[in-house]
C-alpha positions as CSV (number, residue, x, y, z in Angstrom):
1,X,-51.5,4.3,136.9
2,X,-51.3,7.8,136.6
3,X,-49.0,9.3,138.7
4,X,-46.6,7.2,141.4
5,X,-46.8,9.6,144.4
6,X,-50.5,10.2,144.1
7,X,-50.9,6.1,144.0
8,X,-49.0,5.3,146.7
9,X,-50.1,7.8,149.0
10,X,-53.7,6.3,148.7
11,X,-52.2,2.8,148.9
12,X,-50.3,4.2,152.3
13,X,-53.4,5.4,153.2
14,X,-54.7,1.9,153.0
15,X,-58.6,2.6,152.2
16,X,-59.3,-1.0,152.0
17,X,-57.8,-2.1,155.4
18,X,-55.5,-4.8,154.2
19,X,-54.2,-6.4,157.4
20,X,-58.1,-6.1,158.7
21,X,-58.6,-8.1,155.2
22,X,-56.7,-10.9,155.6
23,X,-53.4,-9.9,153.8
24,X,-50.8,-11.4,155.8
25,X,-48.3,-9.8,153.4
26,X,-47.7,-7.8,150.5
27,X,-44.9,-6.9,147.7
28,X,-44.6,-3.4,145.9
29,X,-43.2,-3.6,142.4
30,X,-42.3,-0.7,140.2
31,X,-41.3,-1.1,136.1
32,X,-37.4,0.5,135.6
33,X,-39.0,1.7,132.4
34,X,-42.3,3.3,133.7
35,X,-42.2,4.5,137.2
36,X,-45.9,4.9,137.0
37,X,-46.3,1.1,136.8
38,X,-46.9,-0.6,139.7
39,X,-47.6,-4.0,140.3
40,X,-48.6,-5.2,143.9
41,X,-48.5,-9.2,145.0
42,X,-51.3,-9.5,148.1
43,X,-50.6,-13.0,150.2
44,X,-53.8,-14.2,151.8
45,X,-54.5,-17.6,153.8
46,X,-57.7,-18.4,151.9
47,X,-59.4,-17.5,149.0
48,X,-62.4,-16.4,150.5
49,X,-59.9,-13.2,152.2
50,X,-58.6,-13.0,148.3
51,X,-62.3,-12.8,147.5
52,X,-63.7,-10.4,149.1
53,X,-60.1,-8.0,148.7
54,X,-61.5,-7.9,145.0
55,X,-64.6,-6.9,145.9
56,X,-63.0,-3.8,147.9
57,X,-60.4,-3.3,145.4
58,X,-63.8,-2.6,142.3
59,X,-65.1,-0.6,144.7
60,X,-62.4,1.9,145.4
61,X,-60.7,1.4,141.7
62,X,-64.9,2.8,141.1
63,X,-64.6,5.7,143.0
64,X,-61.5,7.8,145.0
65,X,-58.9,5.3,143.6
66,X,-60.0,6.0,139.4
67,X,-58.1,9.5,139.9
68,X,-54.7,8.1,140.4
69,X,-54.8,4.7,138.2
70,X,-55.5,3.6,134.7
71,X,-56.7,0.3,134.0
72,X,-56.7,-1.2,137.3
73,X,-56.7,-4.8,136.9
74,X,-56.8,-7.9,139.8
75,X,-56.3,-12.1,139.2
76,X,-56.5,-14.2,142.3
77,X,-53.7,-16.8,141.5
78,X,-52.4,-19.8,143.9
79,X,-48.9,-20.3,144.2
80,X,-47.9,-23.6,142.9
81,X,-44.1,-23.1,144.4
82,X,-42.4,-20.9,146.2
83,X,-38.2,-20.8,146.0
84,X,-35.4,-19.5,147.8
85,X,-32.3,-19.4,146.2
């Protein structure tokens, strides 16, 4: 990322139309030692939703999102457990 306001107002602006995607929720993370690393945690019900949310996510990271990140990078991961404490 490049600069943190610039990010998140594309992310707020939601180009990629993540509740019309299938994200039923998601988590912001920022690094207390570079504010201009962000981390984001998309939930989805399938994989297929998680799937095509990659495909969006080149696309933009392509073209109006590669002026306000560096080295975008996406995994599609299944939780294997999930724990309240």
């Amino acid at each position: 990322m490049i600069d943190f306001d610039a990010w998140k107002k594309l992310f707020d602006d939601d180009p990629v139309d993540r509740k019309g995607s299938g994200v039923q929720r998601y988590h912001v993370g920022r690094s207390v030692h570079d504010p201009n690393f962000v981390t984001i945690d998309l939930e989805f019900s399938t994989t297929e939703e998680a799937e095509g949310m990659l495909e969006k996510l080149h696309t933009l990271w392509a073209g109006p999102g590669k002026a306000a990140m560096r080295d975008p990078r996406a995994q599609i991961i299944e939780t294997v457990e999930h724990v309240t404490l």
